[in-house]
C-alpha positions as CSV (number, residue, x, y, z in Angstrom):
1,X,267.5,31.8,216.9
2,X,266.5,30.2,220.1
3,X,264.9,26.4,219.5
4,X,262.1,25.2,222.3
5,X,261.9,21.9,220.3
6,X,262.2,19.1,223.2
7,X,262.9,16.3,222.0
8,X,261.0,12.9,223.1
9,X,261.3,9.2,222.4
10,X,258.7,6.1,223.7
11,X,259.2,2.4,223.8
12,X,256.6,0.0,224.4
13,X,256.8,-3.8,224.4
14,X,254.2,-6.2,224.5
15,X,255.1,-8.2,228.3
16,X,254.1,-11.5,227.0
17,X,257.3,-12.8,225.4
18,X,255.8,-15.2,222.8
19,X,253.7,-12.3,221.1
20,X,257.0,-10.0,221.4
21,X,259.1,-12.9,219.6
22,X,256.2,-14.0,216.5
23,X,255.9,-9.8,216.1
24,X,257.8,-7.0,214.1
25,X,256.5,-4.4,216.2
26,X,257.6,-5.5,219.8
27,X,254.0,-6.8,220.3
28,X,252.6,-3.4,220.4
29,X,249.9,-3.8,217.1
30,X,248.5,-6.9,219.0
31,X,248.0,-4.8,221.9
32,X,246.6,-1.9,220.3
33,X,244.7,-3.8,217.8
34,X,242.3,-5.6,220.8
35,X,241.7,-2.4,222.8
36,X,240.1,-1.2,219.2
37,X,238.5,-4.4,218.1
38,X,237.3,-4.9,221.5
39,X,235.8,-1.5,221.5
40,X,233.7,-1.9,218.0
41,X,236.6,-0.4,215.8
42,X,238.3,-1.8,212.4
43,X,242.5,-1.9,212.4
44,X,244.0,-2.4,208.9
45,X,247.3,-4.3,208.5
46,X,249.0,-5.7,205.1
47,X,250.1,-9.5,204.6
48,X,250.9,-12.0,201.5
49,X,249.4,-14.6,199.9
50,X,250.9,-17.5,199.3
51,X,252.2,-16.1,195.6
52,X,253.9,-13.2,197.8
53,X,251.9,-10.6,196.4
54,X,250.7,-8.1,199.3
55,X,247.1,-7.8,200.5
56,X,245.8,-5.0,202.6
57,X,243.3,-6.4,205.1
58,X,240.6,-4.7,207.1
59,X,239.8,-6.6,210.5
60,X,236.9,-5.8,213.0
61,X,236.6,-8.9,215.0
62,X,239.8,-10.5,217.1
63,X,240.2,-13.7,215.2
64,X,240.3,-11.5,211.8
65,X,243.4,-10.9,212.9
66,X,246.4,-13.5,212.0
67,X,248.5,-14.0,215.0
C-alpha cells in the first residue's frame, strides 16, 4: 500500500520577547487574538479565579483580554 501522506510541522513565535516569556503558547494567541478583535471578532480562552476554579471567558475588545 503506497502512503502519499506528507508530513508537515509549523512553528510560530511571537518576536517580542516579553509577550513570548509571560505566554504558554510562544506568544502566538496574543498575536492571533488582536488580528480577530481588531477585525470585529470574539476569541474565547479559559482562566481561574482566585479560588482556582476555571472560567471560560469570551473577549471581543483588546483589553478583555488579560495579558
Amino acid at each position: 500500500m503506497e502512503n502519499n501522506f506528507v508530513q508537515k510541522a509549523f512553528a510560530v513565535k511571537n518576536k517580542n520577547l516579553n509577550t513570548r516569556i509571560e505566554s504558554s503558547s510562544g506568544g502566538v494567541f496574543s498575536l492571533c487574538a488582536d488580528y480577530i478583535l481588531n477585525n470585529g471578532g470574539a476569541v474565547y480562552g479559559a482562566d481561574f479565579d482566585n479560588n482556582m476554579q476555571l472560567l471560560h471567558k469570551r473577549a471581543t475588545k483588546p483589553e478583555d483580554i488579560s495579558r
